[in-house]
N, C-alpha and C positions, 0 to 999 in steps of 0.2 A: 674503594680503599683496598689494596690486595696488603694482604696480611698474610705472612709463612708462619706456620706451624712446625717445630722442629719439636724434637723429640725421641720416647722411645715405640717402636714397633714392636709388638710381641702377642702369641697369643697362650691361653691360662689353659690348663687340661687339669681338670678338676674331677677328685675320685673321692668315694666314701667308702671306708671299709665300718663295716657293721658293730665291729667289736670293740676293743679297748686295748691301745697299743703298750696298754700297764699290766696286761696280763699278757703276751709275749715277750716280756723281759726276764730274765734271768737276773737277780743281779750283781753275782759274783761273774758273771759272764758277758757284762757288757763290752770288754773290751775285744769280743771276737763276735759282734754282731751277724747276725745273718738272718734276715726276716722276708718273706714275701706275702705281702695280704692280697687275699683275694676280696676285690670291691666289690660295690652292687651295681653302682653306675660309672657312665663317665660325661664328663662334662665339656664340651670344649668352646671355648669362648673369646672371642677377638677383645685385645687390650690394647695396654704399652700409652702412654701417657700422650705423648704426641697423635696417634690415629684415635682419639679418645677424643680430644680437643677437635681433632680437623673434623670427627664424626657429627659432634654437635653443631660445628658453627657451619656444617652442609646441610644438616637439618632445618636449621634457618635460614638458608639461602646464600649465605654470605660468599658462597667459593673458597674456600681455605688452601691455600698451596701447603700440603704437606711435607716438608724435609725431615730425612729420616735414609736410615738403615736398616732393610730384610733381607730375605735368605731367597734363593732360587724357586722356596716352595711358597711365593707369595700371590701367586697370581689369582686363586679365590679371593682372598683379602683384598686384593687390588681389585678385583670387579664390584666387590658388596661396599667398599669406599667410593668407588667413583659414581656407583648407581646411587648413592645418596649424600653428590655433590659434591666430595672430592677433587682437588687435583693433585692426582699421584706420580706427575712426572718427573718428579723432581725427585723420588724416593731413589736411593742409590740401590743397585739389586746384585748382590756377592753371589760371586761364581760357583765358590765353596764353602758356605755357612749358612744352615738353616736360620731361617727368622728364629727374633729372640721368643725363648719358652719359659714358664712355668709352671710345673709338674709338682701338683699336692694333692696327699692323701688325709682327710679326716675326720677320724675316728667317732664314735658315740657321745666320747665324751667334750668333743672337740677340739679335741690337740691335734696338730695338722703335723706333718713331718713332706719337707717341703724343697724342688732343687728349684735354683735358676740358672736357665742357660742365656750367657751373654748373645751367643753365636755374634748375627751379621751387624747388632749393636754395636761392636766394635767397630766397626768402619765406618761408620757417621761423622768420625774426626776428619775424615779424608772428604770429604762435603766441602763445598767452594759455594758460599752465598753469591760470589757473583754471576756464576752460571744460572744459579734460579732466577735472579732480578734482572738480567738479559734475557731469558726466554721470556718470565712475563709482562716486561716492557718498566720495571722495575718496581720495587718496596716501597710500602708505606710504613710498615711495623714486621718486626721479627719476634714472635714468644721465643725465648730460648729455653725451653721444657725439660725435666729430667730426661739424661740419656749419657750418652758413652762420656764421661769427665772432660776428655780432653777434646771432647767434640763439642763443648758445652763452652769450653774457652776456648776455642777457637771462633768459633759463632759469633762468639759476644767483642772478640778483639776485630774481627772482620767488620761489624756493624759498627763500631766505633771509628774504624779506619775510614769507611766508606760513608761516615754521617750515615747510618742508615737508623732510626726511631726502635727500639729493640724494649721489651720486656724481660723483666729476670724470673723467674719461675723454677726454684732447688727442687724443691715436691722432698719425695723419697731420698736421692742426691746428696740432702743435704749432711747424711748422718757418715758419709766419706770423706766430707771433705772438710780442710781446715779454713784457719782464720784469714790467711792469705787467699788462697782461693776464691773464698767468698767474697771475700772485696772488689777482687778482681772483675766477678760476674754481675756484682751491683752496683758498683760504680759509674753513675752519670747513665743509670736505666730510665726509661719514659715511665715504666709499670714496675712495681717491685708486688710479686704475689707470694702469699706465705698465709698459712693457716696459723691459729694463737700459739701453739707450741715453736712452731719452726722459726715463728717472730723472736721469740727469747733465745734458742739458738744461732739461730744471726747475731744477733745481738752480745750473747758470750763468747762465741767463739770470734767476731772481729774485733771484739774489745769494743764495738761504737753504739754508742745511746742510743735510745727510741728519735732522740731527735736526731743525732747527728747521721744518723743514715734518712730518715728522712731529708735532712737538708742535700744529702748527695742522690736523691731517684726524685723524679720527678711529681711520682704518686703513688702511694705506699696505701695493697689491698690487703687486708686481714681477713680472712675470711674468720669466723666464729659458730661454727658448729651450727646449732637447732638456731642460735641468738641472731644469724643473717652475716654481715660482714659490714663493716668500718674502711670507709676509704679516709687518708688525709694527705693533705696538701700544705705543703710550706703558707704561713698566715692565712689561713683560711679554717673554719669551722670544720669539725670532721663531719661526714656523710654517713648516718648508717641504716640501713635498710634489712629488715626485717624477712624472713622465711613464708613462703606461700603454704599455706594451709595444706597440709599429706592426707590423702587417702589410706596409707599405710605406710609401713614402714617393710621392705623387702629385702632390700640390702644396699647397704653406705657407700658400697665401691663405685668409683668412678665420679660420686657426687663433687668433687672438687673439679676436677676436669669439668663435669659440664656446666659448674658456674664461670668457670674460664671460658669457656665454648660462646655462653652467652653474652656473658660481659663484652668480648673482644668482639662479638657481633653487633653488639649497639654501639664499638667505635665504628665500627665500619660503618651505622647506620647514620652517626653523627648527632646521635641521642646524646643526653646529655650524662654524667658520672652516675648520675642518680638512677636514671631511667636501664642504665648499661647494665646496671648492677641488680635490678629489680628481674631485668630478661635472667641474668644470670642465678638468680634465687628461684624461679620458677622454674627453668631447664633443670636446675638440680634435685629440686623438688620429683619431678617424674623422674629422673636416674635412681633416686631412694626407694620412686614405690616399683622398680622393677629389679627382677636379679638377672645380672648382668651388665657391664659398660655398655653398649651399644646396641642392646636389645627392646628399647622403648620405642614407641613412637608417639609422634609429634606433629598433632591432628590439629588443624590452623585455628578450628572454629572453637574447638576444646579448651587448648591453651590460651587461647583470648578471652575466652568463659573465664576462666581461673585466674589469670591475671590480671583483668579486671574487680575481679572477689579481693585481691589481694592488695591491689596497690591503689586504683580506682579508673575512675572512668578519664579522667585527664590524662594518668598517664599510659593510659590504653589507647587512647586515642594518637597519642603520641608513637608510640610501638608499631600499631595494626596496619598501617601503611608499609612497613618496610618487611616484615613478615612474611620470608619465601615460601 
C-alpha cells in the first residue's frame, strides 16, 4: 500500500534562559522593548508535522512517501529521513527559503517567548500529487497533514479530482481557518483525524453535527489523550482502544503524529481498525517517554514485549509478522 505523507517540514531550536523574563520588564516601557537573554543551552531538533508522520511509519517499515516543502539547508534532514526509511523525493526543495523554523526561548518559570518561520512551507501549494503517484507507480491513500493552507486544499481538491483515497488531518491548522474551509478539506475524506478538542471545533466552526460529518468521512478517529482514541463509522459500534502502559512521561510532543504514523501503518499492513489503532497507541506511547519527535527508538523485540502487555497475545500475533 504506498501511502504520501504531506505535511509540514520544520526543524524546532530550542533555548533556556536561566532567569525569569518578569524580571526584565520594565513596565511602563513595554512599548519600546528591547531584550537579549543569554541561555545555557541549545536544542535543535527535527519536526514539522508531515516528517514526524513519514518518521514513524519508516520505523515500521511501511516506506512513507513524504510530500512537503524545505529550504536549500535540508540535506541533513534528508539523509537522517531516508536512513530510517523514508521516501524524500517527492519533497519540493526552494532555491531561496530556508526550511520551516522554530525558534523558543524558556525561561525558569516556563513562559517561552517564541517566532515561527514559515520559510519553504509556503511552497507546498505549488505540489502536484500527480507527479508523486506517476513516480511511484501511483496512490493508495494521501494524509493531508497540517502545512502551508492553500497547499492543504489544493491536495485535498487534486485527490478528489483524481479518485485518489485521502485522509483529513487540520492538527495545529485548524485554529486559522474557517467554517468554509474546513468543509471543504473533510468532505468525502476515507480518514477524518482530530484530537477531543479539535472534534468540537470542526464541529462549530462548520456548523455540522457529530453526526453529520460523520456521515460525510468515511471514518472519524478521535484521538483522546491518557483515555486511547475512538474510532466510528457510519451504523457500526464505535471502536475504542486504550493507551499502552508508560515507563514515564518525558514529553507529549509529537505523541499525536506518531499514533498517526502507527495507525496508517497497520492500513498499510491490512490489519484490521482495531489492531491499526492499538500499533498507533503503542508508537506513541514511546514518543511521550522520549523528549523529542524523532528521537526514540523502535527495537522489534521490545515493542512486541509491550504490546503484547498491552493488548494481548492475539493481537500481537496478528501485528508481529508485518513489523519492519
Amino acid at each position: 500500500m504506498r501511502i504520501a505523507v504531506t505535511g509540514s517540514i520544520a526543524t524546532d531550536h530550542l533555548m533556556t534562559f536561566p532567569g525569569r523574563f518578569a524580571d526584565q520588564l520594565v513596565a511602563d516601557q513595554l512599548h519600546t522593548v528591547s531584550l537579549s537573554f543569554l541561555v545555557d543551552n541549545l536544542d535543535v531538533r527535527r519536526g514539522g508535522v508531515g516528517a514526524n508522520i513519514a518518521f514513524g511509519m519508516g520505523q515500521l517499515g511501511t516506506k512513507p512517501i513524504l510530500v512537503g516543502a524545505a529550504g536549500f539547508d535540508f540535506d541533513e534532514y534528508r539523509g537522517w529521513l531516508e536512513r530510517h526509511g523514508v521516501d524524500t523525493d517527492s519533497v519540493r526543495i526552494s532555491e531561496t527559503l530556508h526550511t520551516a523554523r522554530f525558534v523558543c526561548t524558556t525561561d525558569s518559570d516556563h513562559n517561552q517567548i517564541g517566532s515561527f518561520y514559515t520559510g519553504a512551507m509556503s511552497e507546498a501549494r505549488l505540489i502536484e500529487l500527480k507527479a508523486v503517484s506517476d513516480r511511484v507507480g501511483g496512490l493508495d491513500l494521501v494524509l493531508i497533514g497540517a502545512d502551508d493552507p492553500e497547499g492543504m486544499l489544493r491536495h485535498t481538491e487534486e485527490c478528489r479530482s483524481r479518485a485518489i483515497p485521502f485522509a483529513a488531518d487540520f492538527s495545529q491548522q485548524i485554529a486559522r481557518m474557517n467554517g468554509d474551509e474546513i468543509r471543504i478539506l473533510l468532505d468525502g475524506a476515507t480518514y477524518l483525524f482530530s484530537n477531543e478538542y479539535e472534534k468540537g471545533l470542526i464541529e462549530s466552526k462548520t456548523g455540522w453535527s457529530d453526526a453529520e460529518i460523520l456521515a460525510k468521512v468515511g471514518t472519524r478517529v478521535t484521538t483522546l489523550g491518557s483515555r486511547g482514541v475512538r474510532i466510528e463509522r457510519v451504523g457500526e459500534d464505535p471502536i475504542e482502544v486504550g493507551c499502552a502502559e508508560e515507563e514515564r512521561k518525558a514529553d507529549p510532543t509529537g505523541v499525536g503524529d506518531a499514533f498517526r504514523a502507527g495507525f496508517l501503518s497497520g492500513l498499510a499492513w491490512g490489519v484490521s481498525l482495531e489492531r491499526a489503532a492499538q500499533v498507533g497507541c503503542m508508537l506513541a506511547t514511546l514518543v511521550i517517554e522520549t523528549v523529542g519527535t524523532q528521537e526514540y527508538q523502535l527495537r522489534r523485540g521490545h515493542f512486541m514485549d509491550r504490546f503484547t502487555k498491552a493488548y494481548g497475545h492475539d493481537a500481537a500475533a496478528e501485528v508481529q509478522g508485518h513489523l519492519g
